[in-house]
C-alpha positions as CSV (number, residue, x, y, z in Angstrom):
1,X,6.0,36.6,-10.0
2,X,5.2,33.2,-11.3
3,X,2.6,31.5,-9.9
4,X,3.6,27.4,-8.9
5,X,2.7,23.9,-8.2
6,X,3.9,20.6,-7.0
7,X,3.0,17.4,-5.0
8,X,4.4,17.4,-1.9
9,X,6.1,14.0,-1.8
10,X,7.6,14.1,1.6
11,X,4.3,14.8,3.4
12,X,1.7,12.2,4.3
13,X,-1.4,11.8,6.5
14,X,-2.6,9.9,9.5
15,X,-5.7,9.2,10.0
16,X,-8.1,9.0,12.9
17,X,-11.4,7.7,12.9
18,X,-14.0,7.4,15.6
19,X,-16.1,9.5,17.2
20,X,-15.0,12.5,19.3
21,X,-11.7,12.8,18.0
22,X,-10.7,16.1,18.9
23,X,-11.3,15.2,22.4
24,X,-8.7,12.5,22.2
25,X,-6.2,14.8,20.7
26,X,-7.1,17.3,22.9
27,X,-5.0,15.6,25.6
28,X,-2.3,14.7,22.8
29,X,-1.7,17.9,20.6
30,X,0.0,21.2,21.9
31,X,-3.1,23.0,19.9
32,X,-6.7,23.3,21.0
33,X,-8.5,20.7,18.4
34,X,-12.0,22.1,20.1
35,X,-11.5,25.0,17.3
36,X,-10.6,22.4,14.4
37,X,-14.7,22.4,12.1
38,X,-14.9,21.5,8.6
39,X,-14.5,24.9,7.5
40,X,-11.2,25.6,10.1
41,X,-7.6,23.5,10.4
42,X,-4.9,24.2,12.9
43,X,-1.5,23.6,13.2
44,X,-0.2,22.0,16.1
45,X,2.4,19.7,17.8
46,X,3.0,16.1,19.2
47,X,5.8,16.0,21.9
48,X,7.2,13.8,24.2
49,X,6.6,13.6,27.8
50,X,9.8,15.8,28.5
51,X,8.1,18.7,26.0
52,X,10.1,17.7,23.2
53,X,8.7,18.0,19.8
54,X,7.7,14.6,18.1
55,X,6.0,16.1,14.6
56,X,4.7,19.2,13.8
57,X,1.1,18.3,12.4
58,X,-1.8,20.3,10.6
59,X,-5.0,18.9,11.8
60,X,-8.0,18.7,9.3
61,X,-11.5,17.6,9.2
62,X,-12.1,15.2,6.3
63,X,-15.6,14.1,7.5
64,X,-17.6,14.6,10.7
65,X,-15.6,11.0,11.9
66,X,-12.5,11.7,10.3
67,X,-9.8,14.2,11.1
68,X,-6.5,13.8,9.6
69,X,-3.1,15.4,10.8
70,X,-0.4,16.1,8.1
71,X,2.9,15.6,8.9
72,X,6.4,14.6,7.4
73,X,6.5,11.3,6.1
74,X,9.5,10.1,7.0
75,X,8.3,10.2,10.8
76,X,4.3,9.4,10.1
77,X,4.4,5.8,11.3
78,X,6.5,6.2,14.0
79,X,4.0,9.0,15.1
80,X,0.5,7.0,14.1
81,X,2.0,4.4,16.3
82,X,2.4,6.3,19.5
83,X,-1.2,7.4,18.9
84,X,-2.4,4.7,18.3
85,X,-1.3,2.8,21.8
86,X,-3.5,5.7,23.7
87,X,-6.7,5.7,20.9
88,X,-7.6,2.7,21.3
89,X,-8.6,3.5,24.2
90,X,-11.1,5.8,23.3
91,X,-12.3,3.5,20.5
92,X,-10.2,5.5,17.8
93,X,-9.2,4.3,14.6
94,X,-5.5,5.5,14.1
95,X,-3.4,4.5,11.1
96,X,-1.1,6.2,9.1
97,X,-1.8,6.7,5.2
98,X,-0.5,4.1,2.9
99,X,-0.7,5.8,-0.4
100,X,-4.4,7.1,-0.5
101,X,-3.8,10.4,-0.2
102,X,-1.5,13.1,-1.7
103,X,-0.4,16.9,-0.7
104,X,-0.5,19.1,-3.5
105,X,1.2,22.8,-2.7
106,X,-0.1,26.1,-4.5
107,X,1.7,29.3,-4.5
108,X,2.1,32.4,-6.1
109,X,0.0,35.1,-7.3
110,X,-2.8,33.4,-9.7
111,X,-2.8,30.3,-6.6
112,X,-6.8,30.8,-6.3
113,X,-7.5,30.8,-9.8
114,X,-5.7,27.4,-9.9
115,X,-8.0,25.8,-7.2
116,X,-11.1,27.5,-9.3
117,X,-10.1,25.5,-12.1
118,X,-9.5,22.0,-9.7
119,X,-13.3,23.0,-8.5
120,X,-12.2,24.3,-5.3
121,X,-13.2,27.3,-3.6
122,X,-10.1,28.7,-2.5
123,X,-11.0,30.0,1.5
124,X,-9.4,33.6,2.1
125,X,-8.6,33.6,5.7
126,X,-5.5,31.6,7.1
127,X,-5.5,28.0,8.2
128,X,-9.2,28.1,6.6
129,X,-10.6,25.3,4.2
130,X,-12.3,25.1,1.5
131,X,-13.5,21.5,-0.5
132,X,-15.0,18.3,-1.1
133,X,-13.6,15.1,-1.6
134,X,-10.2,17.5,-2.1
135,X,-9.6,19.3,0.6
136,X,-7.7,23.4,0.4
137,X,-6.2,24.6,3.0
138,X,-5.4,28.5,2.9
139,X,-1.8,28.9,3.8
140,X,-0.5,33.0,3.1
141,X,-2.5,35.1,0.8
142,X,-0.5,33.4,-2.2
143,X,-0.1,29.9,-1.0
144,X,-2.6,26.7,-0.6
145,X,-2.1,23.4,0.4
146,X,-4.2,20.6,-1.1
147,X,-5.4,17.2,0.2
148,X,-6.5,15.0,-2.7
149,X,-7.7,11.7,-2.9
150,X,-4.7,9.3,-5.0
151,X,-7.0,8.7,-7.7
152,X,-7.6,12.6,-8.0
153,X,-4.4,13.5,-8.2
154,X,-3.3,12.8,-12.2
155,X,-6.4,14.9,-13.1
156,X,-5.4,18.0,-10.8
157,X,-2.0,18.0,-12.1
158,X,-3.0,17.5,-15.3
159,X,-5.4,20.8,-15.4
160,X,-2.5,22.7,-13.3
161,X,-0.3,22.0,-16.1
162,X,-2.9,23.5,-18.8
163,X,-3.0,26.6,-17.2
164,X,0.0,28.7,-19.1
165,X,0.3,30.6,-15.9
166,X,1.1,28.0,-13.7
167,X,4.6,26.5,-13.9
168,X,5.6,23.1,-12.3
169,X,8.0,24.0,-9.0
170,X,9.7,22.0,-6.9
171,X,9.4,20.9,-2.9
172,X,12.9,22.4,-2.5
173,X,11.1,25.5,-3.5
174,X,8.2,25.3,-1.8
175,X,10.4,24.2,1.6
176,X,12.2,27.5,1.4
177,X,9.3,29.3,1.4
178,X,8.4,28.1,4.4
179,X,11.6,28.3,5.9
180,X,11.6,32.2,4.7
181,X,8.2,32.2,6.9
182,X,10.2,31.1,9.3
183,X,7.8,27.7,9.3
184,X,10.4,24.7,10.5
185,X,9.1,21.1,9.8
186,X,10.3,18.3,12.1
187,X,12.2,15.6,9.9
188,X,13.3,12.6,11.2
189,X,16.3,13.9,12.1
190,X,14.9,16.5,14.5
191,X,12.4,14.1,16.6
192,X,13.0,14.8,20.0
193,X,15.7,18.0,19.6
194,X,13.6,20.5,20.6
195,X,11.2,22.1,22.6
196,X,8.5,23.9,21.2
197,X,9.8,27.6,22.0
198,X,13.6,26.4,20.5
199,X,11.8,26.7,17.2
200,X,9.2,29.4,18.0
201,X,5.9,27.2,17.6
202,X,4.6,28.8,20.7
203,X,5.2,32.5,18.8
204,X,3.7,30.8,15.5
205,X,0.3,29.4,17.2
206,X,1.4,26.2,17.3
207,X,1.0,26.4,21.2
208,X,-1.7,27.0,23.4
209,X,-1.4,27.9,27.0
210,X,-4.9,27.8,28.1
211,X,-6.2,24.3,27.0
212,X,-5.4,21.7,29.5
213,X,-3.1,19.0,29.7
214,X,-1.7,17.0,27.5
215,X,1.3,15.1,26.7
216,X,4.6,17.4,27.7
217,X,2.4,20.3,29.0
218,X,3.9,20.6,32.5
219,X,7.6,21.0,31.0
220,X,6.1,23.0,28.0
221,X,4.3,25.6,30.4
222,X,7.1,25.4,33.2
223,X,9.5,27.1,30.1
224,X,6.8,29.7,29.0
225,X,5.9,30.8,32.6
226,X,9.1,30.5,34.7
227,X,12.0,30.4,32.9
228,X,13.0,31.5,29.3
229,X,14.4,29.2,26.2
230,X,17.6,29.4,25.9
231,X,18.1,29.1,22.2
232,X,15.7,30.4,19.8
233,X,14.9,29.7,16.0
234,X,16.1,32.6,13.4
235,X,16.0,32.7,9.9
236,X,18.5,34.5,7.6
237,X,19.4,35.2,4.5
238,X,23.1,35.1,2.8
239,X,24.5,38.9,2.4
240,X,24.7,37.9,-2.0
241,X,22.1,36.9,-4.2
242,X,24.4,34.6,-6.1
243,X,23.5,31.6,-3.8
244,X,24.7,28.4,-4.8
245,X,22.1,25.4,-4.8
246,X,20.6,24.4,-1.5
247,X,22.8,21.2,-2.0
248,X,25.8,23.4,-2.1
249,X,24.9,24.6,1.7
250,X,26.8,24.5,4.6
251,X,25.8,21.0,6.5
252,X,23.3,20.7,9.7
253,X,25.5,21.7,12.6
254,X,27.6,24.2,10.6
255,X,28.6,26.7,13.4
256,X,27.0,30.0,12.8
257,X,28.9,32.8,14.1
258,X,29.2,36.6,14.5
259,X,31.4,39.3,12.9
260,X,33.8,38.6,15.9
261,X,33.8,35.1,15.2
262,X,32.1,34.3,18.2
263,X,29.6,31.1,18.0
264,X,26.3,31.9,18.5
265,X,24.5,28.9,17.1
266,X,24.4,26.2,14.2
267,X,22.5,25.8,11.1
268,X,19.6,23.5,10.9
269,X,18.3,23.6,7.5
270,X,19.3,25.7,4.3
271,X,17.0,25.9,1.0
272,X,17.1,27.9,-2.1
């Protein structure tokens, strides 16, 4: 197995600086940021006030007054402004990145020996991280996620690309990884569709149950106490291996049905 990288154009950052962070997002996140250090991220969600899912985030600690949460792009202003209406509040700095940052993905096999060579101690436990000015994030035993700094980036790619290897992938590739992890990243098109159990975030850790309030957790922990969500993420694989292109796909809301022909849900997202 080959071992991969590529920047990760269709993620971005916000930003939130202040002091006691984590505290505000305590009351905003479906995740328990107490647990977030410099050494630990988490992955979490924003929702609505009726427990619908805004962005699904990855919260990190970039300095002891700076935690960033990264998120899809197409959906980070809209996100960094609903913070931002409740941080100021607590005296919280919350914009959303404007080009300083980028997200470099790592996978395969040789992935740690590709952050050695960038500098970076790789970290070996999940969610973990590792760094300095760049910042690794352990995602699977063969895949990493890297924060870098804009004007770091040329240089990282560049060694990446020296390294016979390590081949240049693709996002397309790196999304159907996660989606064959069974990881599903709000778009733009799903803000608002679902709850967080429609798309398992309270089976993937994305949820906790014991940490308070915060924005949607009365509908969130009505579902996961006294009732039972009625439609559930699954992830499948086509019965051939000679799978056309991801662009080839059946479209969002193709029906998905059973060996009767019975309907028994609809397609969300298809990669290669």
């Amino acid at each position: 197995m080959r071992t991969y990288h590529c920047t990760l154009t269709d993620e971005s950052l916000i930003h939130l600086r202040g002091s006691n962070i984590a505290g505000f997002l305590q009351g905003q996140l479906t995740c328990d940021t107490r647990t977030v250090t410099a050494t630990q991220s988490l992955r979490g969600a924003l929702c609505n006030a009726k427990g619908r899912v805004l962005a699904d985030v990855r919260v990190v600690q970039l300095a002891e007054d700076h935690l960033a949460l990264r998120l899809r792009r197409s959906i980070a202003e809209d996100c960094a402004a609903t913070l931002a209406t409740y941080a100021r509040f607590s005296r919280i700095d919350c914009t959303a990145d404007t080009g300083q940052w980028s997200v470099i993905a790592l996978w395969g096999p040789q992935s740690t020996d590709g952050a050695r060579v960038l500098g970076l101690a790789a970290p070996e436990e999940p969610n973990a991280v590792a760094g300095g000015s760049a910042v690794c994030v352990r995602h699977s035993p063969e895949a990493l996620e890297i924060l870098v700094p804009r004007e770091e980036e040329d240089a990282f790619t560049a060694a990446l690309r020296a390294m016979p290897e390590i081949v240049e992938g693709s996002a397309d590739a790196w999304d159907a990884l996660e989606i064959s992890r069974g990881l599903y990243r709000i778009d733009r098109k799903d803000v608002g569709e679902f709850t967080p159990q429609a798309i398992n975030y309270d089976l993937a850790g994305l949820v906790s149950f014991t940490k308070g309030c915060y924005t949607g957790q009365e509908v969130i922990a009505r579902l996961h106490y006294r009732g039972q969500s009625k439609r559930r993420l699954g992830v499948f694989a086509p019965a051939t291996s000679d799978a056309a292109s991801a662009a080839d796909a059946p479209p969002r809301g193709e029906p998905v049905v059973d060996d009767s022909g019975e309907r028994v849900g609809e397609l969300l997202r298809a990669a290669r």
